[in-house]
MARDRENPA-596100 format. One record per residue (C-alpha): residue in three letters; x, y, z. Coordinates in steps of 0.5 Angstrom, whole numbers, plus 500, padded with zeros to 3 digits. Layout:
% MARDRENPA-596100
ALAXYZ/...
END
This chain:
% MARDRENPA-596100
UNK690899841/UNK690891838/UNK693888833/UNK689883829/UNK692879824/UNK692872820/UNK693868815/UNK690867807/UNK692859806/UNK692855800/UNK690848802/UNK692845797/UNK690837800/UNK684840802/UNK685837809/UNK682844813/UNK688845817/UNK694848815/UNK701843813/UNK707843811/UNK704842803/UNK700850804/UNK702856802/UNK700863803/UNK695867798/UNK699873796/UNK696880794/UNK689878796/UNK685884799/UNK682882806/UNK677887809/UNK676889817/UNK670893818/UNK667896825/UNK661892825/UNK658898828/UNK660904824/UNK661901818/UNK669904818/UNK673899815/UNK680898811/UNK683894806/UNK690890806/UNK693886801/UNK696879803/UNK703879803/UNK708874800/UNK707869804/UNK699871805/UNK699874812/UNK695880813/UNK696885819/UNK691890822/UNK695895826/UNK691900831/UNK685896832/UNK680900837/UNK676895840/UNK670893838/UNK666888834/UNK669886827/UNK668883821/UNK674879817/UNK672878810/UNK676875804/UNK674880798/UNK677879792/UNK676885787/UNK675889793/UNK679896791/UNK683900795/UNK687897799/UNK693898802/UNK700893804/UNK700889810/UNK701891816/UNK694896815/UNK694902820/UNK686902823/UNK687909824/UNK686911816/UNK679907815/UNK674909812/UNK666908812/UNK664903806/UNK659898805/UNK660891808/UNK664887804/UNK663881799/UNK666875800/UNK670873794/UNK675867793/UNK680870788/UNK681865782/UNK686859782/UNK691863778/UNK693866785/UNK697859787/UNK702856784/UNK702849783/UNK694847784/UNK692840782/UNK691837776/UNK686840773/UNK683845778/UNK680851776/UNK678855782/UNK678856789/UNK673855794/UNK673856802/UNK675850807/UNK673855812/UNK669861813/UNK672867809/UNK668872814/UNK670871821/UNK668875827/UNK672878832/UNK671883839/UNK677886840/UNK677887847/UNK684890848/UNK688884847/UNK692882840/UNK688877835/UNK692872832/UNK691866827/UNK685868824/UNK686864818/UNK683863812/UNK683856808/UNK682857800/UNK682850797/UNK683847789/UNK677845786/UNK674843779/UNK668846776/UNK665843769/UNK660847767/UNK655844762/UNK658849757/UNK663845755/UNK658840752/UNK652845751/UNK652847743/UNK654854743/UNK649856738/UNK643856743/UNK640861748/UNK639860755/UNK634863759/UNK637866766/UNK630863768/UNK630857773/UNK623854774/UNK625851780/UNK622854786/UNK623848791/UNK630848795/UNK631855794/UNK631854787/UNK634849787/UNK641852791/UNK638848797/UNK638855801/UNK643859805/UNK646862811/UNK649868814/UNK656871812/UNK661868817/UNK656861819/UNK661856822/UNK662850817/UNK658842818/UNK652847819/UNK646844817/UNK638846818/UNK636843826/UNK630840822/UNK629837814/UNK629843810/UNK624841804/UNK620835806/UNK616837801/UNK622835796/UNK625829798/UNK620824800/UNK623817800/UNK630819804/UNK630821812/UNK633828814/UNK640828819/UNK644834821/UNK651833821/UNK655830827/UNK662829826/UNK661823832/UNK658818827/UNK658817820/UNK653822817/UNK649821812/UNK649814813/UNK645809808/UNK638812805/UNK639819809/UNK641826807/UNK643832810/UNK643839808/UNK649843810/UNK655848808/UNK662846808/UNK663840809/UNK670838813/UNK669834820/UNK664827818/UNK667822819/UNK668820812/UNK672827812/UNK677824818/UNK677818815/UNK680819809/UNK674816804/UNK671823802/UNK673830800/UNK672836804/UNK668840801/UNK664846800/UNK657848795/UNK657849788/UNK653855789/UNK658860793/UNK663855794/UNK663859802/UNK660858808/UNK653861806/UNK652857801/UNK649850802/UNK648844799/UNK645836799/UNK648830801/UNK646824800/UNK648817801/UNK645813797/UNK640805798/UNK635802795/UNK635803788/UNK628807785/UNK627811792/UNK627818791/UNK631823794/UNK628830792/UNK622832788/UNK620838784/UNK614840780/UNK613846776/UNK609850770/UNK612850764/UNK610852757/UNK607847752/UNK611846747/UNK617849749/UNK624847750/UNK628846756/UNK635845759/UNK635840765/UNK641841769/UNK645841776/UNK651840779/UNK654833782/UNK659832785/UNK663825788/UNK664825794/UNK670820793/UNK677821793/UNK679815792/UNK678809787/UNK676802788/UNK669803790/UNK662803787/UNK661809783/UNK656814785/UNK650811782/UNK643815782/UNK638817776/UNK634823774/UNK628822770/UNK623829769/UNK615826768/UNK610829765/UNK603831768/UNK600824767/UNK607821770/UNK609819765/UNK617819763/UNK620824758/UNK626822760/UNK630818765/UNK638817765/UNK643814770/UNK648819772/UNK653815775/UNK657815768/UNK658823769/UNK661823776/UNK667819776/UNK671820783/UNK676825781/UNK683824786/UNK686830784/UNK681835786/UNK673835789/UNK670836782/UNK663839781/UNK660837775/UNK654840771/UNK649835767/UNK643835763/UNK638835757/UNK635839753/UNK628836754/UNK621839750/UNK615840754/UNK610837748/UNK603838750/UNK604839758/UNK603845762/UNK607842768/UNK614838769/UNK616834774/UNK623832777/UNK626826780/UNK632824783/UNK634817785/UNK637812788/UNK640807783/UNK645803787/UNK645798794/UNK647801799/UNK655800798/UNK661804801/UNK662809795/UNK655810793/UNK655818796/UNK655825792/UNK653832793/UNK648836789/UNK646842788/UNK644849783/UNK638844781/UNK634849775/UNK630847769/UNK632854764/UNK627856757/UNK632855752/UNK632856745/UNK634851740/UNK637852733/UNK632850727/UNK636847721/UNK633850715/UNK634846708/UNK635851702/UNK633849695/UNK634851689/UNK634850682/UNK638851675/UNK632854672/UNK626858673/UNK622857666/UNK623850663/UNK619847656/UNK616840656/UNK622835655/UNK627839658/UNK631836663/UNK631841670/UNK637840676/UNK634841684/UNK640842688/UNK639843697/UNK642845701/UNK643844709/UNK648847714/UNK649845720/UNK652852724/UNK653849730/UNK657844733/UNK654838736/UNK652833729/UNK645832726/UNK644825726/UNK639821722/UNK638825717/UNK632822712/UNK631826705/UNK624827702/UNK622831695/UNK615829693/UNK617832685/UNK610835683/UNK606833677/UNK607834671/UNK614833673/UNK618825673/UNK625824677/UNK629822673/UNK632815676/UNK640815677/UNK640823677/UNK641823686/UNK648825688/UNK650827696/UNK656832697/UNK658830689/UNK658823690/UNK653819685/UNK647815690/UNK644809684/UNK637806686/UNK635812691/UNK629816690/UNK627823693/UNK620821692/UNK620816697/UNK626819700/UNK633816702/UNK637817708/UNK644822709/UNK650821713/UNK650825719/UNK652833718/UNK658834722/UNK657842726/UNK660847721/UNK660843715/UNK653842709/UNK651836706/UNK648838698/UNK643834695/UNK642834687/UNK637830683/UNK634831677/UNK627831673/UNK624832666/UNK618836664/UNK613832662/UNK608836660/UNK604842664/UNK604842670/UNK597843674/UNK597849678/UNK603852673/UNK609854675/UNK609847680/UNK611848687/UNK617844689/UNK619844697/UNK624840700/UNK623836707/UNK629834712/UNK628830718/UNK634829723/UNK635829730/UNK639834734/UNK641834742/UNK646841744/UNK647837750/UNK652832748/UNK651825751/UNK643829751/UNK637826749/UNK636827740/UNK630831739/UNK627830732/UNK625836727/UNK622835720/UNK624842717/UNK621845709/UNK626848705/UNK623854701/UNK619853696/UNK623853688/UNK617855682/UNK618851675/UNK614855671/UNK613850664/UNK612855658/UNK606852653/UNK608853647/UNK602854642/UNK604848637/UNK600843633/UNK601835634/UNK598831627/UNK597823631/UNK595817626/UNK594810627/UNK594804623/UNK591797625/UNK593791620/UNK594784621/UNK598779616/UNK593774617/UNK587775613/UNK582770617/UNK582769624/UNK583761626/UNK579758632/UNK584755636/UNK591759634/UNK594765634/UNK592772631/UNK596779631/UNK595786630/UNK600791628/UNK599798631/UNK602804627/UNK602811631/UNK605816628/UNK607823629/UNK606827622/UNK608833627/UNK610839627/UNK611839635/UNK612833640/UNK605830641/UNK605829650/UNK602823654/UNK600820648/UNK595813650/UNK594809646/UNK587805648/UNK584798644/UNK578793646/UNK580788644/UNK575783643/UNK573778647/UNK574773642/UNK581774642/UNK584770649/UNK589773654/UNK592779650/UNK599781650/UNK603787647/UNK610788645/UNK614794643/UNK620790642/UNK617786634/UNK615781638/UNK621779642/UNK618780649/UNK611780651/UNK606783657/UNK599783658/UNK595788655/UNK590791660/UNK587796654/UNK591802654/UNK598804654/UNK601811656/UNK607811651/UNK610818654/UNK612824650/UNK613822641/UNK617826637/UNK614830631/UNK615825626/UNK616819630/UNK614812629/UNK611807634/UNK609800633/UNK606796637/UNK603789636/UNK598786640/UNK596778640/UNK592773643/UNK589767641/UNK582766637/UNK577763641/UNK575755639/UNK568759639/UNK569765635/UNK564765629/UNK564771623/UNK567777624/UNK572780629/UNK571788629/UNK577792633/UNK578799634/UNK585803636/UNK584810638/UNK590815639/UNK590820643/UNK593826646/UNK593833651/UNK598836646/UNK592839640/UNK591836634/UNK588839627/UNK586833624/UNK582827629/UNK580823623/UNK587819624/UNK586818631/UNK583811629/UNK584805626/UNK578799625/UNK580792622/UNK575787621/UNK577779621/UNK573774619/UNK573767623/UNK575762619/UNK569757618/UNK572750622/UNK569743619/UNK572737624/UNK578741625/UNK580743618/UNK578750615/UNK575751608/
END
């Protein structure tokens, strides 16, 4: 019987050989399972990390680092008490396992395969170590407004789904398919297969690979050791490209979607770098639609810095909206020269259905029913229930007939807004994730609205991203619908007007005024009350005033004066100049008129008729 043991280490620098800066991973399970006949033990690692297996039949066997395996026992592990079981998942144990991981790792991942296979022949096996090492995963859930909702969905189907496919459990690192594997997918770079004798990839080429530990980028000192992102062992495998000629496309997908849908793009970069005084990784996205035009383009090198401390895979994207397209299609490429540091890893490529919040404005109003001349107060509401902000938020409330904003009456969060209008619509600060903006105006019922109650809706337009640093989508939303219903109220207004002059003749050449009396005799407010007078040709440019004649404007032939009180009185005087010909008599009529009903129309007009005064070498007489 044979005796196999080894050794769980954390490479702490990544250098995939065990050193003096390492230390064992302790209460690890590790399972040796009889490939045979499935009979299989399970160890803990001890303090120092070592597992043992005593009483080992000989025999083809698997080595399997499988943390959450239940079971097991201390090491040394006696063979005898195996028992059947399925074949073991291998599974790193999270960073909390080591002391002293790097600054800001978050996990662990293989520098050797964590399944290892073995025949037992007789002979004791030792040394079959298994290397964890630190490394830094950011997810895009550090910058995805939790609000959303994410399909599992990948719409990716080229490079595996975008993971760029897999091997067997116990393959041995630096393995890469012998021939490209998608070249289909990566159509301006050139396919190599890891070889440690030589700088690989080089300039404009890419490989496809699992653990990545003997380029001689690696040896050097220039580039982390790495392993997927996918499964972060053997079986997992990744892009790597060394990046040239800026626009050159190193992988391609087109897909099916849904229009006007929304969809995250994401996937995981890393920046091979280790150390600091080089080019950064400069490589873009852009996702096309099915005419090839670009929806969405973005250099990436910004997001991937070098990170000295541990290999740090990071998630990017956007939440980009399919509009009318029925296919998408995804492009990477090269952004910078081909320059020493110019290098990184992708990986998990996926385009995901999302759902995306809508931020609805709620109105509301401080009065269900109104009278004509009462003065109602809108108030809208719009919360923003997420995290990320909502930028460029533009209001707009088109105030129904029958209604007339009130000017000066906007306020935004209590805050007094003079010279806006909602009617044309102003702007609003951005809304913050967790707090609400508050709109509130005023109007005035001018008369009964035509349909009654009036239908008042609110609209906000804003741009919103979950994605931070994503592209903004813009929504236009509606609030509710706020009825005013305007109560008629059955009264009578009684209008009269009265034309006179002080002038008893008209002389050619001078001015001539009329003064206009409109009165209300009542009993109600009389509405839109117009007052409508021709005047003569014979008077030249016509003017009004509602001031006794300190100011004047142009008389157009009729003036709305609003809404006049019962018993209230408005003078209005209209003069122009007697024309040079104007002979015998000037007639001229005003008429008032008004929605509101009026018992008696006979005072509704007023005649004056002037004589033009006869001229003799420019002397009356």
């Amino acid at each position: 019987m044979a005796t196999v043991s080894g050794l769980l280490d954390f490479d702490r620098n990544r250098s995939a050989t065990i050193d003096a800066g390492d230390s064992g991973i302790a209460n690890v399970p590790v399972v040796l399972q009889n490939i045979a006949t499935d009979v299989s033990l399970v160890v803990l690692t001890d303090a120092a990390g070592n597992y043992v297996f005593i009483n080992v039949p000989n025999g083809s066997y698997r080595i399997v680092e499988a943390f959450g395996t239940t079971g097991g026992v201390a090491s040394p592990g006696d063979f005898t008490n195996a028992v059947v079981g399925s074949v073991p998942t291998a599974v790193t144990p999270p960073i909390s396992f080591v002391t002293n991981p790097p600054s800001g790792s978050t996990n662990l991942d293989c520098l050797t395969p964590n399944t290892i296979f073995i025949t037992v022949t007789g002979a004791d096996i030792t040394n079959q170590n298994i290397l964890n090492g630190p490394v830094i995963y950011t997810p895009i859930q550090t910058i995805l407004d939790p609000c959303t909702t994410l399909s599992t969905t990948n719409l990716i189907t080229d490079a595996d789904n975008g993971t760029f496919g897999f091997f067997l459990p116990g393959t041995p690192a630096n393995t890469g398919p012998a021939t490209a594997p998608y070249p289909g997918a990566t159509p301006d770079f050139t396919y190599v297969v890891p070889d440690p004798t030589t700088f690989t990839p080089t300039d404009g080429e890419y490989t496809v690979q699992n653990i990545m530990t003997d380029a001689m980028s690696n040896v050097i000192g220039a580039w982390w050791r790495i392993a997927d992102h996918t499964t972060g062992n053997e079986t997992g495998r990744m892009m790597v490209v060394n990046g040239f000629n800026p626009g050159a496309v190193f992988f391609r997908s087109t897909v099916s979607v849904t229009p006007n849908t929304n969809f995250l793009f994401s996937t995981w970069i890393l920046n091979l770098f280790k150390v600091t005084g080089f080019p950064p990784a400069q490589l873009g996205v852009r996702i096309l639609d099915q005419n090839g035009n670009t929806l969405f383009q973005q250099t990436l090198g910004v997001l991937i810095p070098e990170n000295t401390n541990a290999p740090e895979w990071k998630q990017i994207g956007t939440v980009i909206n399919s509009l009318n397209n029925t296919q998408l299609t995804v492009e990477f490429f090269s952004e910078g020269e081909a320059v020493i540091g110019n290098d990184y890893a992708i990986d998990d490529v996926a385009l995901n259905p999302i759902t995306v919040p809508i931020f609805t404005p709620v109105k509301s109003s401080n009065a269900q029913t109104a009278l004509v001349g009462d003065i109602v107060t809108y108030t809208v509401q719009l919360t923003n229930t997420c995290t990320s902000s909502l930028t460029d938020v533009f209001f707009e409330d088109i105030i129904p007939l029958g209604l007339t904003f009130i000017p000066g009456s906007v306020t935004v969060n209590g805050v007094s807004q003079p010279g806006v209008d909602p009617n044309v619509g102003f702007t609003l600060p951005d809304i913050v994730g967790g707090t609400t903006t508050v709109v509130t105006f005023q109007v005035r019922v001018e008369g009964i609205p035509n349909p009654n109650p009036a239908i008042n809706v609110a609209t906000i337009d804003y741009s919103y991203t979950p994605v931070e640093g994503g592209i903004p989508m813009t929504f236009s939303e509606d609030s509710n619908q706020v009825p005013l219903l305007v109560e008629e109220v059955a009264t009578e207004a009684d209008l009269a007007v009265v034309k006179s002059s002080v002038q008893q003749t008209a002389v050619p050449g001078e001015t001539f005024s009329y003064t206009i009396v409109v009165s209300n005799l009542g009993p109600a407010d009389a509405e839109s009350v117009l007052l409508t007078d021709i005047i003569p040709s014979s008077i030249l440019s016509p003017q009004y005033s509602l001031d006794d004649g300190v100011t004047f404007q142009p008389w157009t032939g009729s003036l709305n004066l609003g809404t006049v009180e019962a018993e209230g009185v408005r003078v209005i005087i209209i003069g122009g100049t007697v024309s040079l010909t104007a002979t015998g008599d000037i007639t001229n009529t005003a008429v008032v008129s008004s929605p509101t009903p009026d018992p008696n129309l006979e005072n509704n007009t007023s005649t004056l008729k002037t004589p033009v005064a006869a001229i003799v070498r420019g002397v009356p007489f």
